[in-house]
N, C-alpha and C positions, 0 to 999 in steps of 0.2 A: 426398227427404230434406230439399233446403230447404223446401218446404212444411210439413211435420211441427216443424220446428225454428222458423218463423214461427207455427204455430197454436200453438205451446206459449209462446212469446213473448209470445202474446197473449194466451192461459189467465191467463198471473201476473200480466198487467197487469190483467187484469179481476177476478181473486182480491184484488190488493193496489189498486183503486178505492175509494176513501173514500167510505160510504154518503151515506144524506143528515146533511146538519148535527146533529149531537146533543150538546150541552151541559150541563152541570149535573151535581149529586146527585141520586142516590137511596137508596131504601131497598128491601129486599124480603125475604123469606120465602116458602122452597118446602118441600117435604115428598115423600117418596118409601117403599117398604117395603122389607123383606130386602136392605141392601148384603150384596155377596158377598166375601166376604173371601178372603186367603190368606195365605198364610207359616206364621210362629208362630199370627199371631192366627188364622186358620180352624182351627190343630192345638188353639187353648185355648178359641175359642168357636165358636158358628154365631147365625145372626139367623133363625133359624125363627120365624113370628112378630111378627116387633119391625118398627120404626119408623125412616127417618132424617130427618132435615131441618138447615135449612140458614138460617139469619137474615145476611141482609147489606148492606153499608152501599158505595158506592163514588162515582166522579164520571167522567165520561167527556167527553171533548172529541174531538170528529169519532171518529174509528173506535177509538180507545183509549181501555178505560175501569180506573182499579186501583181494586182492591176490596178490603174486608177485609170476611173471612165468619169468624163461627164456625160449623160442621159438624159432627154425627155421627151417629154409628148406637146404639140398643141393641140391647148384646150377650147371649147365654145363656154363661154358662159352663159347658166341660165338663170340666176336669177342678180337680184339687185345687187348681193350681199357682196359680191366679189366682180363686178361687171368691168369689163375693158376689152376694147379689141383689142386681137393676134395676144391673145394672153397663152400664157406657157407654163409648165410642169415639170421643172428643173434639178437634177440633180447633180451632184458631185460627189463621187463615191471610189472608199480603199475597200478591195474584194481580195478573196482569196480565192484560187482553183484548183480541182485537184482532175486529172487528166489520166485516161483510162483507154487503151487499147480496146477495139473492138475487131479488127479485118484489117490488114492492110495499113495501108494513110487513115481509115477512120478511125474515130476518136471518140469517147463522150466525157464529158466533164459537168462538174456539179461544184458550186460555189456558193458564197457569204459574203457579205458585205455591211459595211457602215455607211451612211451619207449625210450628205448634209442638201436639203431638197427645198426647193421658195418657188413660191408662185409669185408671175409678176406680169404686167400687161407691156408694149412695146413702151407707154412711157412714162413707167413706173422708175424710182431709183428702188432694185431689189432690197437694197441696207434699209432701208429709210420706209418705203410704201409699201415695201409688198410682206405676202404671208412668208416666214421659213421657219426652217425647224430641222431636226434629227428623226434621223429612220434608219431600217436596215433593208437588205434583200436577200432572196437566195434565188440564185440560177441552177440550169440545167441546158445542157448544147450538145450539140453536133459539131465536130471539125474533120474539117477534110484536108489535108495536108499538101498541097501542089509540089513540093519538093521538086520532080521531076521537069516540073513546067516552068516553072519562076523564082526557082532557087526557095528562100525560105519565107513562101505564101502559105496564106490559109483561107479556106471561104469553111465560113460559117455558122449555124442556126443557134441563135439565143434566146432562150423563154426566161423574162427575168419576172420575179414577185416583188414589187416595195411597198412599204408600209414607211409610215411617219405620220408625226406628230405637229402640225406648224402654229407659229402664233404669229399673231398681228398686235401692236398696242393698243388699237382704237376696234377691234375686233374682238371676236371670241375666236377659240380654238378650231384648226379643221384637223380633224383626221381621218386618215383613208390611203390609198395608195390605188397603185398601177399594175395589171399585167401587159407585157408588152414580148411578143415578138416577134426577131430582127435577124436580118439573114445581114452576113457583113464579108471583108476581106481584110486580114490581118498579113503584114509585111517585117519579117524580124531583117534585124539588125545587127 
């Protein structure tokens, strides 16, 4: 038993090791297909089809990096209650990351976030027509570190969870969220 209780002692120190030195901003853009939705929003649409992706902007020093990404998916509507073409599954969100040596340049990181997420069709005024509301996420990725190749590049895999809450005035509540993911490349500065 004390064996078991020292190797897991050691497990968290070696999980919570500060990788190598990482500094600065960045920028990046990933891309993914079909988030899989649920709640209200898989009862009012499906992504058969469609596209998500993902533009963001953050700064990281040693193993923590906060970020702000806008996110989402296009949606298909299927019923009357929310209907519009090229309609879309929008966020804007402050995350937090915390970054983890695994080998080498690889990487895994696990993160939290806040957002602020609206649905709206192409010609909707989001403020005025469409659903929004508050949510959160948490992620989970892979990075690969290019250093060698493109100075300070990243490609990498993001499985993100969101959940939220939206309202509409002339509507009832939806909630439900998104999994999505998105292979990307990130560019510091």
């Amino acid at each position: 038993m004390k064996h078991l209780s020292a190797l897991t002692v050691i497990g968290f120190i070696a999980l919570a090791a500060p990788t190598a030195a990482h500094a600065g901003g960045y920028v990046g853009l990933g891309i993914g297909a079909n988030a899989k939705l649920h709640g209200d929003f898989a009862t009012h649409f499906n992504t058969a089809d469609t596209s998500s992706g993902r533009i963001i902007i953050g700064h990281r020093t040693g193993p923590l990096a906060i970020e702000g990404s806008i996110y989402g998916t296009e949606v298909n509507s299927v019923t009357a209650r929310v209907a519009g073409a090229e309609t879309s599954v929008v966020a804007a969100e402050v995350a937090l990351k915390y970054h983890f040596s695994l080998q080498g340049r690889l990487e895994a990181y696990v993160g939290a976030g806040l957002n602020q997420t609206w649905i709206a069709d192409e010609n909707a005024d989001v403020m005025d027509d469409g659903f929004s509301g508050n949510g959160y996420s948490a992620s989970v990725g892979l990075k690969y570190n290019l250093t060698a190749i493109l100075g300070k590049a990243a490609l990498w895999l993001d499985y993100t969870h969101t959940e939220a809450t939206l309202n509409h005035a002339n509507r009832a509540e939806l909630s439900g969220g998104a999994r999505m993911l998105s292979i990307g490349l990130s560019l510091g500065f």
